[in-house]
matplotlib code that plots the C-alpha trace (Angstrom):
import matplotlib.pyplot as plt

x = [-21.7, -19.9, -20.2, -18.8, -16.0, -14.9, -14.9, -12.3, -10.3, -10.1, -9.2, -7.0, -5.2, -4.9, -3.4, -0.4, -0.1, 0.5, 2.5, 4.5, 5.2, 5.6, 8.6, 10.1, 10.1, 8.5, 5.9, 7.0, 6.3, 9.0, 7.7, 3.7, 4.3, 6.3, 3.3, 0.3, 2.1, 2.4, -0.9, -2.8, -0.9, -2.4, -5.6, -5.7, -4.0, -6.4, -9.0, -8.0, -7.3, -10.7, -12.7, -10.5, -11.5, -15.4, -14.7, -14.3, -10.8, -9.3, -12.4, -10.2, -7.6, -9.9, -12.0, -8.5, -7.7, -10.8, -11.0, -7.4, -8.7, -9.8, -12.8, -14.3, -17.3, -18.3, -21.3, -19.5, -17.4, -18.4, -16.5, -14.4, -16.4, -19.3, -17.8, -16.0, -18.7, -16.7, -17.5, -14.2, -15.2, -14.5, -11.1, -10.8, -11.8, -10.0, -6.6, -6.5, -7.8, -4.9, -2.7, -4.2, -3.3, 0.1, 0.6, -0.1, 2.3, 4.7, 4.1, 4.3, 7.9, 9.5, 8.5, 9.8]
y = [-2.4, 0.5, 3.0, -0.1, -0.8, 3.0, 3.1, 0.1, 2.0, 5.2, 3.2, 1.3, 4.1, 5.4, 2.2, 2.7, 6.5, 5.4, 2.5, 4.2, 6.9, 4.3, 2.1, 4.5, 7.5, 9.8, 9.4, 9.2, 6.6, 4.4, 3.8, 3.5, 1.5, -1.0, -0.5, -0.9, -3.9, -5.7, -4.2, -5.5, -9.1, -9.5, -8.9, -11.0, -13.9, -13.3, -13.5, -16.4, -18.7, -17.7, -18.9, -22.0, -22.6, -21.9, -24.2, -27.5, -27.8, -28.2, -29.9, -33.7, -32.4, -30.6, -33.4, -35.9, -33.4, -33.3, -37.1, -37.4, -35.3, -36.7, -33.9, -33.9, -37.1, -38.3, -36.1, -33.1, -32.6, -30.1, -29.4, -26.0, -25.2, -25.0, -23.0, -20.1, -17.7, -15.0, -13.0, -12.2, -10.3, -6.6, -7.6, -9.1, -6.3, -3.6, -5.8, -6.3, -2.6, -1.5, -3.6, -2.1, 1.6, -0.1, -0.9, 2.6, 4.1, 1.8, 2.9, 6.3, 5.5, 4.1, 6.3, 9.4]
z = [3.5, 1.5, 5.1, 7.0, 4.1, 3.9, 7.8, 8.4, 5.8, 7.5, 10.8, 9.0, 6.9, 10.4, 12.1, 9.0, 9.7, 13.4, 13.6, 10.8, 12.9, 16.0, 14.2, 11.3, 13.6, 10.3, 7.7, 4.2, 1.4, 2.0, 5.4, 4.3, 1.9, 4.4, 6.8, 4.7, 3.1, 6.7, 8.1, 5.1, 5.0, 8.4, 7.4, 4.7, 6.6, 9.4, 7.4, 4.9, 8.8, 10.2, 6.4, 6.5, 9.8, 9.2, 5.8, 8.4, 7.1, 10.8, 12.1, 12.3, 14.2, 16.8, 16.8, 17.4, 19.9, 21.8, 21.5, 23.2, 26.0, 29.1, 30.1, 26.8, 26.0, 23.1, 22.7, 24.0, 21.0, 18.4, 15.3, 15.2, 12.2, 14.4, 17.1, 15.0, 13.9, 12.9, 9.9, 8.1, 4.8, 6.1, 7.4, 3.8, 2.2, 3.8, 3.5, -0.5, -0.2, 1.8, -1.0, -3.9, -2.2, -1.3, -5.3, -6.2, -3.4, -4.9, -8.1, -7.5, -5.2, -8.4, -10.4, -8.8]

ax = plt.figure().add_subplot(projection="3d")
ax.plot(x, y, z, "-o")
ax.set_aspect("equal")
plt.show()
């Protein structure tokens, strides 16, 4: 789990070097930090959606939804939680990673 970890954090440090480049036309700390921030936000959100998801949380309104729909029977429905089996804890990781490297480029920004 530590090899996969360290591995979405290269790719990912990469992603931040790239699109920093991409949007802020240079690499500096002002625009990693702004990056990283948004980069690991998405993670985290992405992550937080898909575990709600798997939780059942949603699983009324799909089912209302598939209900109100005229292909789907009775025994056709499934709940969402069911249906998403996505495992969300390296995208987890690897976003309050990129925030805890974030906080220390910040850090170091003030302080210089």
């Amino acid at each position: 789990m530590f090899k996969k970890l360290v591995c979405w954090l290269l790719a990912s440090q990469l992603l931040v070097l790239f699109f920093s480049f991409l949007v802020y036309k240079r690499i500096d700390l002002l625009s990693y930090i702004n990056t990283s921030f948004t980069i690991g936000a998405l993670l985290i959100l992405f992550a937080a959606s898909v575990f709600m998801a798997r939780t059942g949380f949603f699983d009324a309104f799909v089912y209302g939804f598939q209900r109100m729909s005229s292909k789907f029977n009775e025994e056709d429905v499934r709940p969402l939680s069911k249906l998403v089996t996505l495992r969300v804890s390296m995208p987890f990781l690897t976003g309050v990673s990129m925030m805890v490297l974030m906080a220390i480029a910040l850090f170091l920004q003030s302080s210089s």
